[in-house]
Each structure stands twice: as structure tokens, then as C-alpha cells.
N, C-alpha and C positions, 0 to 999 in steps of 0.2 A: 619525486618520481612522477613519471605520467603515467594517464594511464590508459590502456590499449583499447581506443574505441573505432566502432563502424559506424555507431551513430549516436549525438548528445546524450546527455545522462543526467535526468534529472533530481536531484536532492532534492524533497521537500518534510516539512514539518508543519502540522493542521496545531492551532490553539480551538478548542471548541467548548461546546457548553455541557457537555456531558461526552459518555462513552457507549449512549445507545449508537449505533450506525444507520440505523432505520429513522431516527426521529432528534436528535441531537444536529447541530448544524456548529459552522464555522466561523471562528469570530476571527484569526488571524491565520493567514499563512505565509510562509516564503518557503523560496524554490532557489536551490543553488545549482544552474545549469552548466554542468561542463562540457562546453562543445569539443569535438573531435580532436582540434588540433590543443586541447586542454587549456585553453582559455573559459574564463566561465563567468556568469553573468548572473546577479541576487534581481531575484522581484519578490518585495514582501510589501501585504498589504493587510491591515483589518479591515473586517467584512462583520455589518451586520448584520447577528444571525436572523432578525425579524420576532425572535424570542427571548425570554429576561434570560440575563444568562444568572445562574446559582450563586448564591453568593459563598458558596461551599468551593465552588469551581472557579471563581474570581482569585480570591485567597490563594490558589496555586499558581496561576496562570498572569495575576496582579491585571487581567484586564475584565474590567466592572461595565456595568450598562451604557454609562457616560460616555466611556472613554469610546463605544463603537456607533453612539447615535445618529452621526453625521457621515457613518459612511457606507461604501457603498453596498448594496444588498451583494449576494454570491453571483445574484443572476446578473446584476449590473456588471461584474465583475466579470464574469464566467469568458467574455470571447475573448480578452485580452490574456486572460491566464491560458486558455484554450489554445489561443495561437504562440505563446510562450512556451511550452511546453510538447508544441506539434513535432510530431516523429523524435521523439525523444525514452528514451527507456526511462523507466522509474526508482529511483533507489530511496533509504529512509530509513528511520528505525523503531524496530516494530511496525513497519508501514505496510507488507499484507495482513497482516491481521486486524489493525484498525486503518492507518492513515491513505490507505488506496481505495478501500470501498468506501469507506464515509465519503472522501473525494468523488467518487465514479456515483455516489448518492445524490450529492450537488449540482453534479452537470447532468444527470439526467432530471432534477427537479428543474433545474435552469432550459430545460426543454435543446441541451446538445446531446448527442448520439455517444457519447465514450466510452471506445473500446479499447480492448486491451489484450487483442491476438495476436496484433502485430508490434508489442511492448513487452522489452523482459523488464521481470521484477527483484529488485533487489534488495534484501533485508538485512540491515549490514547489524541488527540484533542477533538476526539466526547464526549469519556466522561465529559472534563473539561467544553467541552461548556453545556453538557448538563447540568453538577453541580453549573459550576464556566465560564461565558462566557469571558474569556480573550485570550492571545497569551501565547509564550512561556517563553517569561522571565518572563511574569507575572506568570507564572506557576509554577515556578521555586521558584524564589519567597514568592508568596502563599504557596505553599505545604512543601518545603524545607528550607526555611529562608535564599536562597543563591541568588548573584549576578549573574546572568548567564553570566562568562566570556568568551571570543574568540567566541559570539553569532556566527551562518552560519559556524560557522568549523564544517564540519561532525561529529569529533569523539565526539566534548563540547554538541552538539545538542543532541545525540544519548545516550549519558551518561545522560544527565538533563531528557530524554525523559523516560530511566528505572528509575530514583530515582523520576521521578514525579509519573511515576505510580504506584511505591511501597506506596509513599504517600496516592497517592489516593484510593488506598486500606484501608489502618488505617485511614485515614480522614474519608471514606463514608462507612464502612463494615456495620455498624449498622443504618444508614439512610435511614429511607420510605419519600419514595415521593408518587405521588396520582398519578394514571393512568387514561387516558382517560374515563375510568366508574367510577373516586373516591374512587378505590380501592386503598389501601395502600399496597405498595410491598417495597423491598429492592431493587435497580437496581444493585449495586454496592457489590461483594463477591470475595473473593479468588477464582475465578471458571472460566477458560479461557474459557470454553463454552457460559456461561454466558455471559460476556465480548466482547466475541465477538461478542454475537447476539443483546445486547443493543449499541456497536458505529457499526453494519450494520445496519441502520434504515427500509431497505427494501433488499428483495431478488433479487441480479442481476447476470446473467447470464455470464456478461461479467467484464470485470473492466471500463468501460467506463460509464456505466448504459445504453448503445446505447440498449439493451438485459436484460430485466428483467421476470421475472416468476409471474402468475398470480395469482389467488385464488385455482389453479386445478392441480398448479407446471410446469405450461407449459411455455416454453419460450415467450415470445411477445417483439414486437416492443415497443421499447420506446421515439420513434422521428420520426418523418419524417409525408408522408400521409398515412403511415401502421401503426401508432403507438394505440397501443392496440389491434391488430390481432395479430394470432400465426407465427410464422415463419416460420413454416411448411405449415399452409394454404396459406401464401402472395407466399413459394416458389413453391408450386402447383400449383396455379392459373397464375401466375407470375415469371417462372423460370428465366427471365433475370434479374430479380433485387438483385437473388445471384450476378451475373457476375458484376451487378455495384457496388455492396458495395465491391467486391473482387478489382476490379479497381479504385474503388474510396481511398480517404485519408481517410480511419478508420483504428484504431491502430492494428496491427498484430494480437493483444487476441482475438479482437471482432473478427477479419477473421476468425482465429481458430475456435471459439465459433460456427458462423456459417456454417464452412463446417463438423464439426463434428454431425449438424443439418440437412445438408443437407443431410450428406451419412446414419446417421440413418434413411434415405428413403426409402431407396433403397431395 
């Protein structure tokens, strides 16, 4: 089947050296782009993180220090993936929760601007759990009748991750489920608007969820002892606690997010 696009759709999958998103970096990616007319094009590369990577995290991912010594940093990296990827939506699995901001962590340490208001995002885990609550080889599997082989290789991840979701397209196009009032709706359509706004369960400001939007479209806090005030009011009342979230360990986007909050102040 194809599948109904306005604009590329990128697949990708991050190998890295941990699962902090603030301080962990990238040792391999690849990106499976489906352009429009659904043709689609792999760029997979290792990327030295410029850090040892664990030998805890090697053992799953089977790539150790060696094997990334000679190549190129993320920032050497950064414009050719940058332009790979340009006006492209984002698809992945489990990818808003870790593999979009770690990413969007990258290119802003690589000193490019990466945004993501004019980008749906799509989690093709959200949907399985929301249909089918398994992992990834189980998905694999289920939807495709295949063994998921070189499981944690970027490119095997990234490829299983587009044919599951073509599956799950033809699997659920015609499937009602009941909504919270016992309405019957269809979740699941050829329609990446769609798609993306059923695996974003809620509206967030930031990729962390530190920053989510209320009933009135307003940013608010989503942690701490501000959480459910606007960001505007806590920095009004409270201008220094811009300055500590700016110094504190929250991921580069959310800083973004907020100083883009603060100068709409001014």
C-alpha cells in the first residue's frame, strides 16, 4: 500500500550511549525517508558521540568505542542530515519520547536552529500500544509475519518501524474503537494529521513535556512547584526562575521553548 502524503516522512532510529536526553549523545542513526510519491531513500551513519560510550550500552547496541573512532562527530554530521531530512515530518518508535528530542538535543548542540512547529510527529509505538500493547519484535511480527533480524541496528529497527506502520494502516483503517463518551470513531486512517494527533496524547510545548499548553493554548508548567501556572505569569512574578531553568539541566528545546516565551514579553 502507499501511503497518503503532503509532505516526506521521515523514519528514523538514534543508537546512543545512554538514555539521558540532556547529556547522552549519538553513536548511530539512520533515517528512512518516504517521499511523497512513496519512494524512499535510507541514510544511516555512525556518529562519534565524543564520549566513551558504556560498555553496558555497547553489549546491546554491539557498537563499542572502536568501532565509532574515525567517524564523524554529530556536528560534522549535522548539515547533511539537516538537509536530508528538510521539510519532512517525523515518524519512529518510541521516537517523542526519546528519539526526537535527543535528536533536536544534537542539532541544537551542533549550533542548527531545529524546529518542530511546522513537523507532525509520529509514534508508530503509541499506536501499537494503543491497538496492540507489545514491543518491537512483537510488532514486527504481528503486523508483518517477520523475524526481526540484527534487532538495535539502526537501519533493521528503522526499516521494521516503516513496514509496521504501513501494516498498521491495512490492519486498523476500518476499525472503531469507543471514546471516552462511547462514541465510536476510526483512530487509525491513511492521514498523517490524523496520526499524529492520536500517538500526541496531549499538547506539549516542549519535547520533554517540562512545557505543555492548556485548555486556552497557553503554555504552562508541567513539573515542579509552578506546575499548572502559565509561564508567562511564574516569569512575571518570578523573573529569576527563567535564569534557573536556563542554568539548570533541562534539555536545550525546553530552554529554547522558554526563552522564545520570555522575549514574546517584551
Amino acid at each position: 500500500m502507499n501511503l497518503n502524503l503532503t509532505k516526506p516522512l521521515a523514519f528514523f532510529d538514534l543508537e546512543t550511549t545512554g538514555v539521558n536526553i540532556s547529556s547522552d549523545r549519538i553513536v548511530e542513526i539512520s533515517v528512512v525517508r518516504v517521499n511523497i510519491d512513496n519512494t524512499t531513500d535510507i541514510l544511516t551513519k555512525k556518529i562519534n558521540p565524543t564520549i566513551p560510550i558504556p560498555i553496558a550500552t555497547s553489549k546491546i547496541h554491539g557498537i563499542y568505542d572502536n568501532d565509532v573512532a574515525d567517524a564523524p562527530t554529530f556536528k560534522e554530521f549535522s548539515a547533511q542530515l539537516f538537509q536530508f531530512i528538510s521539510n519532512c515530518d517525523l515518524g519512529g518508535f518510541n521516537s517523542n519520547k526519546f528519539d526526537v528530542p535527543l535528536l533536536a538535543e544534537e542539532f541544537l548542540r551542533a549550533e542548527i536552529d531545529f524546529d518542530l512547529k511546522n513537523r507532525k510527529l509520529i509514534d508508530v509505538q503509541n499506536i501499537f500500544h494503543i491497538m496492540e500493547p507489545r514491543n518491537l519484535t512483537a510488532a514486527y511480527k504481528f503486523y508483518c509475519g517477520k523475524n526481526l533480524e540484527n534487532a538495535h541496528s539502526a537501519e533493521a529497527d528503522t526499516v521494521a518501524t516503516y513496514e509496521i506502520f504501513k501494516a498498521q494502516i491495512q490492519h486498523y483503517e476500518n476499525i472503531e474503537k469507543l471514546d471516552e463518551k462511547g462514541n465510536a470513531f476510526k483512530p487509525v486512517v491513511n492521514d498523517m494529521t490524523v496520526l499524529s494527533e492520536l500517538t500526541n496524547r496531549f499538547k506539549q510545548a516542549d519535547l520533554s513535556a517540562r512545557i505543555v499548553y492548556n485548555e486556552k493554548d497557553e503554555e504552562i508548567f508541567n513539573f515542579g512547584k509552578h506546575k499548572g501556572k502559565t509561564v508567562k505569569e511564574v516569569f512575571e512574578k518570578e523573573p529569576g526562575y527563567y535564569s534557573w531553568m536556563m542554568q539548570g539541566d533541562f534539555p536545550l528545546y525546553t530552554k529554547k521553548i522558554i526563552t522564545q516565551i520570555r522575549l514574546s514579553m517584551k
